[in-house]
N, C-alpha and C positions, 0 to 999 in steps of 0.2 A: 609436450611439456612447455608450458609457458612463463619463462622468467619474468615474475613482475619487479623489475627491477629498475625501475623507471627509464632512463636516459638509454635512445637509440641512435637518433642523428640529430647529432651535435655540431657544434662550430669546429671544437678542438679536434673528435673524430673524422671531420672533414678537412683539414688542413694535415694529422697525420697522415691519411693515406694520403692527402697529396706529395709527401715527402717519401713515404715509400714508395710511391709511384717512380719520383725519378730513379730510384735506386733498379726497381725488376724491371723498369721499361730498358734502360741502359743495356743491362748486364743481358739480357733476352735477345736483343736485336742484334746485341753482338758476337753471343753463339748462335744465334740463328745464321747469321751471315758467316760466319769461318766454317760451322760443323753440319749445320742446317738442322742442328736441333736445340728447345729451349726447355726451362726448365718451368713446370709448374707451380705458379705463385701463390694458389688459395693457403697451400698450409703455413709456408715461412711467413705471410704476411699475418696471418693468425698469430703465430708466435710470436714475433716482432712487435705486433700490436697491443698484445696480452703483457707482454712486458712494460713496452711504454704506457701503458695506461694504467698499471699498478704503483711506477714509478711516479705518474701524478696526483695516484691518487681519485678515486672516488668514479675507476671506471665500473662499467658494468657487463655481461655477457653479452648483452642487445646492442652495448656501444662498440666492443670488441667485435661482435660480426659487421657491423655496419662498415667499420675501417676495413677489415679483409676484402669485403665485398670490392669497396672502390679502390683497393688496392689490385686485387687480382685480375678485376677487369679491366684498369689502363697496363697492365704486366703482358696481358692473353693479346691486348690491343697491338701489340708489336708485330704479332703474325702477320703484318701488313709487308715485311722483309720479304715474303716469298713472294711478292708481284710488283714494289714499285720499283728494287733497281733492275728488272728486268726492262727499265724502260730506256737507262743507261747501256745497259746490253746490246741493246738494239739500235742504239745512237739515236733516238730521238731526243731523251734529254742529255744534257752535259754536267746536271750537277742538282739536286733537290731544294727547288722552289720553295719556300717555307712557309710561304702562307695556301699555296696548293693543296702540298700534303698532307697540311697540320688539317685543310678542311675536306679531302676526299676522307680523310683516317678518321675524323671526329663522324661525320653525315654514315659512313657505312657503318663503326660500333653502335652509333645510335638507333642505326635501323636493326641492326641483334637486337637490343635492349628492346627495341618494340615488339618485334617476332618474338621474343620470349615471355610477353605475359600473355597469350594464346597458348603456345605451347606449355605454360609454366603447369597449367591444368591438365596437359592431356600427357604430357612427359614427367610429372614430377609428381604432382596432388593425386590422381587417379592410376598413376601408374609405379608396377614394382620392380623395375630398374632400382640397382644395385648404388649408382652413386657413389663409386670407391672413395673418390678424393672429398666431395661434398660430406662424405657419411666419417670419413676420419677425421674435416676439422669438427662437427656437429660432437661428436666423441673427445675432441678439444677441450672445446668451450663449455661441455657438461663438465668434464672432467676438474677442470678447473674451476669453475663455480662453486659458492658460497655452498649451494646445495647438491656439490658432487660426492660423489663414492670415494670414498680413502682408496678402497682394493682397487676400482678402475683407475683411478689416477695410476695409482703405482703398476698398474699393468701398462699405461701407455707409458709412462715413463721408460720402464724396463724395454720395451719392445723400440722405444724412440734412441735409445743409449746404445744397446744390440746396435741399431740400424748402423745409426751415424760412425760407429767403431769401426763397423766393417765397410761402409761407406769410404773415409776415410785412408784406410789402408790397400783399400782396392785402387779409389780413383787418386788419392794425395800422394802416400808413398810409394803405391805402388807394387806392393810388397807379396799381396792376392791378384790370383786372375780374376779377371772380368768376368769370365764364362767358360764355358767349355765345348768342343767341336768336336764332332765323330764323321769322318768321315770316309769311303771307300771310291771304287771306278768301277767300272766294267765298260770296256772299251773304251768307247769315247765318251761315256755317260760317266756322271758324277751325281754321288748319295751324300747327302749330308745331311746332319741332325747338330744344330746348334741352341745351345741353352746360355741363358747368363747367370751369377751367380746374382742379381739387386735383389736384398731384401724387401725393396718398395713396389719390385713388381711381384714378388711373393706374396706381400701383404695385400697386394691390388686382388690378385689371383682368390686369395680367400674370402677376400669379400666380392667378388664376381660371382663366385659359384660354381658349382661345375658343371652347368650347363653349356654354360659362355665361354668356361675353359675349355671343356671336350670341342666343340664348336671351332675357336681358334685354335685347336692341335691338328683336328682333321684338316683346316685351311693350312696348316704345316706341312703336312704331310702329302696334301695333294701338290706343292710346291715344290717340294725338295725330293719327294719320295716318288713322281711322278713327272710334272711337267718340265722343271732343269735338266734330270736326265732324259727325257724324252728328244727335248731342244738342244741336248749336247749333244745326239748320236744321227740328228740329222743336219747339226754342223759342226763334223768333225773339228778338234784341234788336239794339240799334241800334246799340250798340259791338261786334262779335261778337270781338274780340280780351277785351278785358277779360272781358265772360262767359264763356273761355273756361276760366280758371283757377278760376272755383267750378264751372262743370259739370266740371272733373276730379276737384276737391275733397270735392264732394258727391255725386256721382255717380258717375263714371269708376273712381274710387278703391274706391268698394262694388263694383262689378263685380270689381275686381284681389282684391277680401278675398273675393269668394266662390271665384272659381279658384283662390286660394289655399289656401281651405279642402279644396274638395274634392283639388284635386294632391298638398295635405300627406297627407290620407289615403289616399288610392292611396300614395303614397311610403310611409308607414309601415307599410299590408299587405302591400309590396314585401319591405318592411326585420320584419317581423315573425317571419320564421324567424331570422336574426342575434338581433334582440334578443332573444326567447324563449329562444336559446342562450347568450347573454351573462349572462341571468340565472340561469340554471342553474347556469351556472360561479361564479358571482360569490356564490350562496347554497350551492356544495358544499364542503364542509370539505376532502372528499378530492380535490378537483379542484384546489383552493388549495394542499393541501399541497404539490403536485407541481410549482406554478409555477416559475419564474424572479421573483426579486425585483421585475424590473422590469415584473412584467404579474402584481400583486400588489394587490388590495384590501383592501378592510376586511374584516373577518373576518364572516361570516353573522350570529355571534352580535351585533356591535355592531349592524352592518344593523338586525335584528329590534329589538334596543331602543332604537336611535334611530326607529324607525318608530311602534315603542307610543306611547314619548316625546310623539311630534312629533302623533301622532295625539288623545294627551289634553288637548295643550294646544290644539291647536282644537277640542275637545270644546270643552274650557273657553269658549275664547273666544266661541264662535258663542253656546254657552248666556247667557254674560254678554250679549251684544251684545242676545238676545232677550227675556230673562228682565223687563224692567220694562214690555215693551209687547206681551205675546207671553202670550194666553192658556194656560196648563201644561197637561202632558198630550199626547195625541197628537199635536195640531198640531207643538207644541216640540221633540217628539222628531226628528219627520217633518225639519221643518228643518234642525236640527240635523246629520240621518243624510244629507241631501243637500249640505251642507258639506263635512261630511269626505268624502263619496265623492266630490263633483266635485272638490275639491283633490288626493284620491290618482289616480283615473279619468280626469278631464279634464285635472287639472294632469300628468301622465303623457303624456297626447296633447299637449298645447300643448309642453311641453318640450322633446319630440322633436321637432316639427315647427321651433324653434326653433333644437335644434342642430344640423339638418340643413340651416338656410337660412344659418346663422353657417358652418356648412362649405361652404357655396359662396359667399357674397360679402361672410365677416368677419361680426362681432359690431358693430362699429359702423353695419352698414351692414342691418345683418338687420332685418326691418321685424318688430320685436313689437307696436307699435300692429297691426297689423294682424291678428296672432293675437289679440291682447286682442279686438278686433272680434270676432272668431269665438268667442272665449271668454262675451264676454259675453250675446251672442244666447244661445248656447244653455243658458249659465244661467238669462234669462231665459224663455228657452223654457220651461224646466222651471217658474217659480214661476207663470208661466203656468197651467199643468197643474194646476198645488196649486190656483189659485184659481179655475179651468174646474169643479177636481173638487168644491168648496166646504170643502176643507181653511185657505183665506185666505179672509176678505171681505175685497170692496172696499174697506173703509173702511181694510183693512191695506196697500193698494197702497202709500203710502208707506212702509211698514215691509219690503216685499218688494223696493222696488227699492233700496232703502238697504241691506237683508241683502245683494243680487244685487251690491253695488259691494263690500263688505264680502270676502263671499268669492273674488271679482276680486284684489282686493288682492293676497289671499295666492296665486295663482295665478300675478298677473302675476310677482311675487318669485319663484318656482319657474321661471319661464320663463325671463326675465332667466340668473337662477342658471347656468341649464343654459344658454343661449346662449353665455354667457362660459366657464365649464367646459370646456367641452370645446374650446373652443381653448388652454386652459391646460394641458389634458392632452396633446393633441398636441403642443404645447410640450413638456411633459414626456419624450412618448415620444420626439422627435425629441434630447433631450439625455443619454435614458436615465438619468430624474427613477423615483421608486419612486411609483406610483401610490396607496398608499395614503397614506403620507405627504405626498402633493398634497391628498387626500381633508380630510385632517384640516386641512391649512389652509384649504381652501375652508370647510368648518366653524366655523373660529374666524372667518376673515373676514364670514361671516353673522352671527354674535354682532356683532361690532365692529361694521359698519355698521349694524345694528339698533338698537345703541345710541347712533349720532348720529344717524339719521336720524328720527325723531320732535322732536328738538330744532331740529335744520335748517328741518322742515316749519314749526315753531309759531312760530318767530323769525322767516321768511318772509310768514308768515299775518300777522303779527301789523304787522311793518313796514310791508308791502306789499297786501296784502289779495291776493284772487283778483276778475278780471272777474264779476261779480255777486253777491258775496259777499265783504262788506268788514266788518273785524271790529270798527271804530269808527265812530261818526257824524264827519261834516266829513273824511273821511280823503280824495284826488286821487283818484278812480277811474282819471287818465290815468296814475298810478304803478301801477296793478293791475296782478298779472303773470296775465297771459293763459292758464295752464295749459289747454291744448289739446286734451291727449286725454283730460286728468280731465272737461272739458265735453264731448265727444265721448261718452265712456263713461257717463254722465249723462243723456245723452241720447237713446243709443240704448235704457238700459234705461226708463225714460220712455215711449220711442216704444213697445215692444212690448209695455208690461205696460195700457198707455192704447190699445192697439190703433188707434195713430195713427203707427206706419214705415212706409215706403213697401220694400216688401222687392222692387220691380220689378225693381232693378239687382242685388242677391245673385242673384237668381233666373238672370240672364243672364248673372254670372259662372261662377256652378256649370255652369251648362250648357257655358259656353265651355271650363273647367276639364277637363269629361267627353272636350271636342273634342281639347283638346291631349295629354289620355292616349292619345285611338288614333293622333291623327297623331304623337305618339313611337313607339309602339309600330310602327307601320309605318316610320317613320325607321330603326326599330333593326334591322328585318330586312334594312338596305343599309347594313348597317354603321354609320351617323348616328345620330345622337341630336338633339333638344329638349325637355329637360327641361323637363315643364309648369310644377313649383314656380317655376322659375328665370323663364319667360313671364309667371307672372302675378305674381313680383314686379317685375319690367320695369312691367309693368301701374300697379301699385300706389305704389313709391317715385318718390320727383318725377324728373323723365327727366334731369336734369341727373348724377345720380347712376348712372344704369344706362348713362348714352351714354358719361361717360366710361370705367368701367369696360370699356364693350364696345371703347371706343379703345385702352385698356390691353390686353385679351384680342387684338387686333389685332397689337399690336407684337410680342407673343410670335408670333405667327402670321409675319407677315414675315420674322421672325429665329431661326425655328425649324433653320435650316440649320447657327446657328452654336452653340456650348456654352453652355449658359444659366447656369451656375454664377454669374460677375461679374451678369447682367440678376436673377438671383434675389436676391441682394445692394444691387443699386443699389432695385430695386424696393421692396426689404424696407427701406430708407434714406429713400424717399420716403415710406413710412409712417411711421418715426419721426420723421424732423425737424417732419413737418406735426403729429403729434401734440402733441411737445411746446412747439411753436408757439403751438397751441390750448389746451392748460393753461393757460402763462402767460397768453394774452390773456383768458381765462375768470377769473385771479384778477384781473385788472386790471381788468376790467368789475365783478366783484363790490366790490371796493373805491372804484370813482372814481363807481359807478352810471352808466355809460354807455359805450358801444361803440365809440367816434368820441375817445375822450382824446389821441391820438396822429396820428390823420387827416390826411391833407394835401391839401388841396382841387383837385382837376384835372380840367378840363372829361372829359364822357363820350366822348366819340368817341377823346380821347386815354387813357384808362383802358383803352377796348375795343382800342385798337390795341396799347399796350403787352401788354396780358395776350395776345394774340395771338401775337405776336413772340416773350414769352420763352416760353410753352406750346409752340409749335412748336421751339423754338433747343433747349428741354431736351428733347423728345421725339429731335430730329436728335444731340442728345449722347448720349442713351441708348442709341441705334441703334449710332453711332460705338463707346461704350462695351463695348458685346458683341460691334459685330464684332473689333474688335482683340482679343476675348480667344480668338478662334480660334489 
């Protein structure tokens, strides 16, 4: 559906996402660093935008996506938090360089934004990936258009008010539980089944499908139902409930990241004819000319020289990073040329496997700690190798895992990028948005977040410190913000380059990874599917998150008799209100410093019954809600 509504990218539309930019890049980096998780910005910024533009005056759909777009992409750009204070962690730096950061953080989103007009063809145009969060702003910005539906308006509405209510009273007051946990023992083994009550992974769940869903339940189920209690009865302990949650954490979870690994790569040699066609189109002049506007990129020639561009500033950088402790000469070169190749090489692989896991269960929900995991092994795999071959000494270990978090950085920024992208583009396409002009604001939006996110980091560092790494003497270590996966990534490169990881559990996931590509491939010749990727991020994300989605891919499935148009609406409803739910309580934690300002104290058994009640009453309303639209 193409809005000819003239005005796309504007001045005005570019200078507001710049202003919400500083607002989700802030509020991100800084639950990223206390909680290690952030919130997803395609839909608030939608909203936000949709407002302020009517408030001016004389916006349009085309200009309303165009702001989301460069908003969500310097928002997603913050995921740069799980790898640069691991560099503080590690004592190599003391405090964030601000013209460093600002230009590792801007060279890696921009290299997303280029991986994604290849893939935008082979993951998005050609392919029928679900798109949860892309496909409920797309349902936005119809909705709200000149030539939207009355009924679907008032269906997202309704579904966005539901959300944000029970959003609210769950995460504000406090008043509902979160979720719910069933669990038993036998022996020393420990069973558990954990669900959450979010509406927005509900509403994820239904627009996934229940392929994707069943797919992430059995990844549950082989985790909690199978491998914890396995690993809890051959290391006893006396509480087997409580050990049950670090043998997931530490264990359980590196199995999910190697079948991850391997399933992403089967999927991309899958996907490797599309993409290699995608690129062809997207570098031929004469192919371009011939397009249709709305399946229109950048022109080859910019491609090429943003790529030189992006290419010489991490020359630059890497060279700066090495050059005062970094013998000249072959060594520096050597490093050097294994930078930019794993940033174009690996960051190219990580990307896609990224946007292909954000086209089955959302952007917010897409586990890139988990590719960063795989990222970072086989980086350090590689400085490994330089220092096996005697190209590093030992005494450079610290210098190799410090470069190894360094080039992670700009990696994890490229992954991030492309996660978020390409729901922004199918956004796009489903509004019949001009693809290259998306392009260009995912572009500026990596400027923009680039350049608050180095300020964000150092005021952060500086207030609060990081758990072992506090940047004043006498400063509360219980105010340290815990950054999770920057110690995580820290420590995996540590463990491998000191030849002290324990690579037991990768080793069993890869193999398990190998298992679930044949039993797909024989699913597929009786017509079924089980998407391995989808199994071992079941595996890998914490199960309260994959159970309800698969609860959500359920209700579609129940209600598949009746027109889904209102359920795709209401769905798309409960990811907005919960979203913007979570903003606001994300700036009111960042202001009050604490999470509990509004809380209202009520025994537990009554918190679990209430949130039971209204999870179930909103589920039996949603059900109501589709069939009457028969």
């Amino acid at each position: 559906m193409k809005y000819m509504d003239g005005k796309e990218l504007t001045i005005r539309g570019i200078v507001l996402g710049a202003l919400i930019t500083v607002i989700f890049t802030a509020a991100n980096v800084y639950l990223g660093l206390k909680i290690g998780l952030t919130f997803g910005s395609s839909i608030p910024a939608t909203i936000i935008s949709m407002a302020l533009l009517r408030l001016m005056g004389g916006g349009t759909t085309l200009e309303n996506n165009m702001v989301q777009t460069q908003a969500s992409a310097a928002g997603t750009l913050s995921c740069v938090f799980a790898a640069l204070p691991a560099l503080i962690m590690v004592g190599y730096w003391h405090e964030f360089p601000y013209f460093v950061t600002f230009l590792v953080t801007m060279a890696g989103g921009m290299t997303g934004v280029l991986f994604t007009i290849p893939l935008r063809r082979a993951l998005v145009t050609n392919s029928d990936l679900p798109y949860p969060e892309g496909t409920a702003c797309a349902e936005i910005l119809r909705a709200s258009s000149p030539e939207g539906d009355a009924d679907s308006l008032r269906a997202l509405t309704a579904g966005s008010l539901v959300s944000a209510g029970v959003a609210f009273a769950t995460s504000g007051l406090r008043i509902l539980s979160d979720g719910f946990s069933v669990a038993t023992t036998a022996g020393s083994s420990a069973f558990r089944l954990t669900g959450s009550f979010s509406l927005a992974l509900l509403g994820t769940g239904y627009l996934v499908g229940i392929g994707g869903g069943i797919a992430m339940l059995v990844g549950v189920l082989m985790a909690w139902g199978v491998m914890v209690p396995v690993l809890g009865h051959l290391t006893p302990s006396a509480a087997p409930l409580a050990a049950a949650s670090g043998i997931w954490l530490h264990k359980v979870r590196f199995i999910g990241a190697g079948a991850i690994a391997v399933a992403a790569i089967w999927t991309l040699l899958t996907l490797a004819g599309p993409v290699a066609k995608g690129l062809r189109e997207a570098l031929s002049i004469s192919h371009r000319a011939t397009e249709d506007e709305t399946d229109r990129d950048l022109s080859p020639r910019i491609m090429i020289t943003l790529s030189v561009g992006v290419a010489i500033i991490l020359t630059g950088l890497f060279t700066n990073f090495l050059w005062p402790v970094m013998s000249h000469g072959a060594p520096l070169l050597t490093l050097v040329a294994l930078g930019v190749i794993a940033c174009f090489g690996l960051g190219f692989l990580v990307a896609s496997a990224c946007g292909y896991m954000a086209g089955i269960v959302g952007s917010s929900s897409s586990p890139i700690s988990g590719v960063g995991i795989i990222a970072i092994i086989i980086i350090s795999l590689c400085l490994w190798g330089l220092e096996s071959s005697g190209i590093l000494s030992v005494t450079q270990r610290p210098l190799a895992i410090a470069f190894g978090l360094f080039m992670l950085s700009a990696i994890t920024a490229s992954a991030a990028i492309s996660n978020d992208n390409l729901q922004d583009l199918r956004t796009g396409q489903l509004v019949g948005a001009t693809p290259w002009k998306q392009e260009i604001g995912l572009l500026i939006g990596c400027v923009t977040g680039a350049l608050v996110i180095p300020w964000v980091l150092q005021i952060l560092y500086q207030a609060y410190g990081f758990v072992g790494a506090m940047p004043h003497d006498g400063m509360d270590p219980a105010h340290a913000l815990a950054a999770p996966q920057p110690a995580l990534m820290a420590a995996i490169a540590t463990g491998i380059l000191t030849r002290s990881l324990d690579w037991n559990m990768l080793k069993i996931g890869a193999l398990l990874g190998i298992g679930m590509i044949v039993a797909d491939l024989i699913l597929r010749r009786r017509k079924l599917a089980m998407p391995p990727l989808a199994v071992g991020m079941g595996i890998y994300l914490p199960p309260e998150v994959s159970v309800t989605i698969a609860i959500g891919s359920g209700l579609v499935w129940l209600l598949r008799r009746f027109p889904q148009e209102r359920g795709t609406m209401i769905a798309s409803g409960f990811i907005v209100g919960e979203s913007l739910v979570g903003v606001a309580l994300a700036a009111m934690t960042g202001a009050t410093g604490s999470a509990d300002t509004i809380a209202i104290s009520l025994p537990a058994l009554m918190r679990s019954g209430l949130g039971w009640a209204v999870f179930a009453g909103v589920c039996l309303w949603f059900a109501r809600k589709v069939r009457q639209s028969a």
